[in-house]
C-alpha atoms as an extended CHARMM CRD file, in Angstrom:
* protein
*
        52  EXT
         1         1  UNK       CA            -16.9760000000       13.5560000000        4.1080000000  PROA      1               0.0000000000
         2         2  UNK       CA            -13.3960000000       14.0320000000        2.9960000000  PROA      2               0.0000000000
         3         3  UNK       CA            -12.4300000000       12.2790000000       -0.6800000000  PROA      3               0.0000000000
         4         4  UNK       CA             -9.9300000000       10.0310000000        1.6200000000  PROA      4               0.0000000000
         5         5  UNK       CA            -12.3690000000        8.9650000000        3.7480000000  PROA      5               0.0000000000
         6         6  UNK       CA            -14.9960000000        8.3820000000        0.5110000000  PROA      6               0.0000000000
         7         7  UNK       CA            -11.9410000000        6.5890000000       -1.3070000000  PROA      7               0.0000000000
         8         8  UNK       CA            -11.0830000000        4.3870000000        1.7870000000  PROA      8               0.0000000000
         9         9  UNK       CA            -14.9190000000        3.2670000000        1.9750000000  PROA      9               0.0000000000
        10        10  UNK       CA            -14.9800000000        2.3410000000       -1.4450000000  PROA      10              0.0000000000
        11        11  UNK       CA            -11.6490000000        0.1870000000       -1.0270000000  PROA      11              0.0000000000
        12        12  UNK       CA            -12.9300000000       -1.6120000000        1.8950000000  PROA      12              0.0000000000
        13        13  UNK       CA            -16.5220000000       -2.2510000000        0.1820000000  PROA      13              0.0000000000
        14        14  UNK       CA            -14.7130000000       -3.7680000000       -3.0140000000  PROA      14              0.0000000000
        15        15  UNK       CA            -12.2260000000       -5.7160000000       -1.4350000000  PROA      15              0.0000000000
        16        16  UNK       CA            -15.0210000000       -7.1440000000        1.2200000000  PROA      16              0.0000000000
        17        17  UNK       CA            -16.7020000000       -8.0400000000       -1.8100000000  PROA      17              0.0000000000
        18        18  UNK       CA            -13.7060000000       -9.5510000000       -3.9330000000  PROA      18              0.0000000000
        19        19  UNK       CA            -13.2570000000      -11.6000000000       -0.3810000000  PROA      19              0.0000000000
        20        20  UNK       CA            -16.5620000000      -13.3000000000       -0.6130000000  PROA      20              0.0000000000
        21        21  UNK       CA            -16.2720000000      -13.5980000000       -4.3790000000  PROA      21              0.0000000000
        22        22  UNK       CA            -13.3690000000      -15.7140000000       -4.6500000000  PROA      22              0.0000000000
        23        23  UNK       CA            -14.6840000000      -17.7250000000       -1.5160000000  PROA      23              0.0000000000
        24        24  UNK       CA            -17.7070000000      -18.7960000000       -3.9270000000  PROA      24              0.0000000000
        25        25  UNK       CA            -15.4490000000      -18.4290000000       -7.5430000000  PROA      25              0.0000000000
        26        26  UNK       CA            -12.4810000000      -19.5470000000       -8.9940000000  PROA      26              0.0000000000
        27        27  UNK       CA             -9.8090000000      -16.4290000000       -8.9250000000  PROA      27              0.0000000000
        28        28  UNK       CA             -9.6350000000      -16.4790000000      -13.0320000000  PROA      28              0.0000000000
        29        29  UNK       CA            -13.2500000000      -16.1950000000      -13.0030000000  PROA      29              0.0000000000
        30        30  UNK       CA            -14.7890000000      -12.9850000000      -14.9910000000  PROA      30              0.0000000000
        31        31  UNK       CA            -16.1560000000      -11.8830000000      -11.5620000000  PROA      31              0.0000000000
        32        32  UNK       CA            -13.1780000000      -12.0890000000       -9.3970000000  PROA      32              0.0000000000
        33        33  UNK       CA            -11.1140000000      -10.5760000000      -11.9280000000  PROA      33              0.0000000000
        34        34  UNK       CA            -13.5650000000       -7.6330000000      -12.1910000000  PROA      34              0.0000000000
        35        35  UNK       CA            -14.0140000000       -6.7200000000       -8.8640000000  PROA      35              0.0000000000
        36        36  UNK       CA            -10.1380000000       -6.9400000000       -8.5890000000  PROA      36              0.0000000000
        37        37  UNK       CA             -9.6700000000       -4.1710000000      -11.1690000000  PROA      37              0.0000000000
        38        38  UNK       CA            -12.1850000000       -2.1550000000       -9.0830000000  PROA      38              0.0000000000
        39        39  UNK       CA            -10.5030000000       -2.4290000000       -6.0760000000  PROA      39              0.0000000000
        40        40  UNK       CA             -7.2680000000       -1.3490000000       -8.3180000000  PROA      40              0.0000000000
        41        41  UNK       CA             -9.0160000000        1.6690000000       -9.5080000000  PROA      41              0.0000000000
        42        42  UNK       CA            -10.2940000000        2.7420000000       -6.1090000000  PROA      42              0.0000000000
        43        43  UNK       CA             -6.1870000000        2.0000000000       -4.5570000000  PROA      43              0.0000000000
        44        44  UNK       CA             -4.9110000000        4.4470000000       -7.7610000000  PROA      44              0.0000000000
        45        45  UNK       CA             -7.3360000000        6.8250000000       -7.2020000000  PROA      45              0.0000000000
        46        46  UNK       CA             -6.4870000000        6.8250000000       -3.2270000000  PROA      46              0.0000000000
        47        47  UNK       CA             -2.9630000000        7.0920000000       -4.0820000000  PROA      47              0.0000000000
        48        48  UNK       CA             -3.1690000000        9.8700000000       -6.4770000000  PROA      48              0.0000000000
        49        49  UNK       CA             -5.3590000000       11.5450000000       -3.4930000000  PROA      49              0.0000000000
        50        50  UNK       CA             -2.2950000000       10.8760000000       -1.3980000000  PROA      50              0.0000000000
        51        51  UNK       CA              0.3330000000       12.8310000000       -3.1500000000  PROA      51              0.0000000000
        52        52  UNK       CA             -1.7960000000       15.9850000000       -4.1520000000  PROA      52              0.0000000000
């Protein structure tokens, strides 16, 4: 497996998860707000894979 294709399955697994998170949480809650940062780390990290 390509690092895109590894990077684009860990984006869709955290932002399925932030999804059913902030079904069941408030979107200030510690959780929510953690997997959000997550799923901003795994976006960066695609990105950066983008422009190499």
């Amino acid at each position: 497996m390509d690092m895109k294709m590894y990077l684009l399955e860990k984006i869709e697994a955290c932002r399925k998860e932030m999804l059913e998170l902030s079904s069941k949480k408030d979107l200030t809650s510690e959780t929510v707000i953690s997997a959000s940062t997550r799923l901003d780390y795994w976006l960066n990290q695609y990105e950066k894979a983008e422009s190499d």
